[in-house]
C-alpha positions, 0 to 999 in steps of 0.5 A, a space after each residue: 391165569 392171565 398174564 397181568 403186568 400192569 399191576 405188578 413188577 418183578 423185582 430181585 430179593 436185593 431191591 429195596 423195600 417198599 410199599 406193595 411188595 407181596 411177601 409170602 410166607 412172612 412171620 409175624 407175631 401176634 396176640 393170641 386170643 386166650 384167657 388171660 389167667 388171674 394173678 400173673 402180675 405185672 401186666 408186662 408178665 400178661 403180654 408175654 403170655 399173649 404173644 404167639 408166632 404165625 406166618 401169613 402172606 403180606 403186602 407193605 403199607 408203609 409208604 414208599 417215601 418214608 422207606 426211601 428215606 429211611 424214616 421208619 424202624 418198622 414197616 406195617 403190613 396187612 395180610 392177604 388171602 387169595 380168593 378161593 381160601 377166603 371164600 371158604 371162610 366166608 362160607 363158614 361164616 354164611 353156614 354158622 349165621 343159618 344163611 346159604 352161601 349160594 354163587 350169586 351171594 358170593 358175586 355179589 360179595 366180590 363185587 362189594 369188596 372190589 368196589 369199596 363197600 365193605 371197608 375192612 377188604 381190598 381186592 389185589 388183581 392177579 398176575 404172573 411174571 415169569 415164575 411168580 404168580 398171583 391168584 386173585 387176593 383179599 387184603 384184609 385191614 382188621 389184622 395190621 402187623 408191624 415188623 423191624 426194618 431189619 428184619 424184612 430185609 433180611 428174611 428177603 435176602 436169606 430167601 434170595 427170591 424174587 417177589 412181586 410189587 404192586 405198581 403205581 396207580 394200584 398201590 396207591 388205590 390199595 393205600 387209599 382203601 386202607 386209609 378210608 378204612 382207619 379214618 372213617 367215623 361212625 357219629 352217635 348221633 346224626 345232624 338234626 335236619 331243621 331246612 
């Protein structure tokens, strides 16, 4: 792997949250995707019975400026997912769909995710900093947690470890695919052409 320090930094487990920090192995808790049983009443009763705990590798979306400033309770995070184990999902999926998930397809795919065609996937460089490594990753925004403030920051302290954080510009073009994906706008009907 190549040594890639223009697209992160370095920072010690004390240093303050922000937005591109990488963190590996974080819990979060997420809605299961099972049948809801009929009759439990209220409807607080069903949520509960939907939440499940999981661990993912996350990077921070929330904005820099509104952790600086402490304007924020809970931080948004998207989960990643380096290249080789999403490539294994994509295969399975080609497979299912009676499709060949040949080399070439999966270039073309890369290419399409690294560009910004395919608009719930942004593409993360690798990089190595001393004893931290990156391979490639896929964010994907379909999955969007939230997480106390608290409770990031402490999960990095009692780690003590370092962790690695997107730098500018890279953070940013991250923050923008992220944003193009929650603001487009799908029209039922397109503009009668009349000129």
């Amino acid at each position: 792997m190549m040594a890639n320090k223009l697209w992160y930094e370095a920072v010690d487990a004390s240093v303050e949250l922000t937005q591109g920090d990488i963190i590996l192995n974080c819990p979060v808790v997420r809605w299961a995707s099972k049948h809801i049983e009929p009759g439990i009443n209220p409807e607080i009763e069903i949520l509960k019975s939907l939440v499940e705990a999981d661990e993912i590798d996350a990077v921070v979306m929330t904005q820099g400026c509104d952790l600086e400033n402490r304007k924020v309770e809970n931080v948004i995070i998207c989960p990643h997912f380096s290249l080789s184990q999403y490539r294994e999902d994509w295969e399975q999926v080609m497979r299912d769909a009676d499709q060949n998930p040949t080399p070439k397809a999966w270039g073309r795919y890369c290419d399409d995710i690294k560009n910004g065609y395919i608009w719930n996937l942004a593409m993360l460089n690798e990089g190595e900093i001393g004893e931290l490594r990156l391979t490639h990753r896929i964010v994907d925004f379909h999955d969007v947690y939230t997480l106390p403030r608290t409770f990031i920051e402490s999960l990095l302290q009692s780690r003590e470890q370092s962790r690695l954080r997107l730098l500018p510009p890279y953070r940013e073009h991250l923050s923008q695919a992220f944003a193009r994906f929650f603001m487009r706008v799908g029209l039922p009907t397109g503009i009668t052409k009349i000129w």
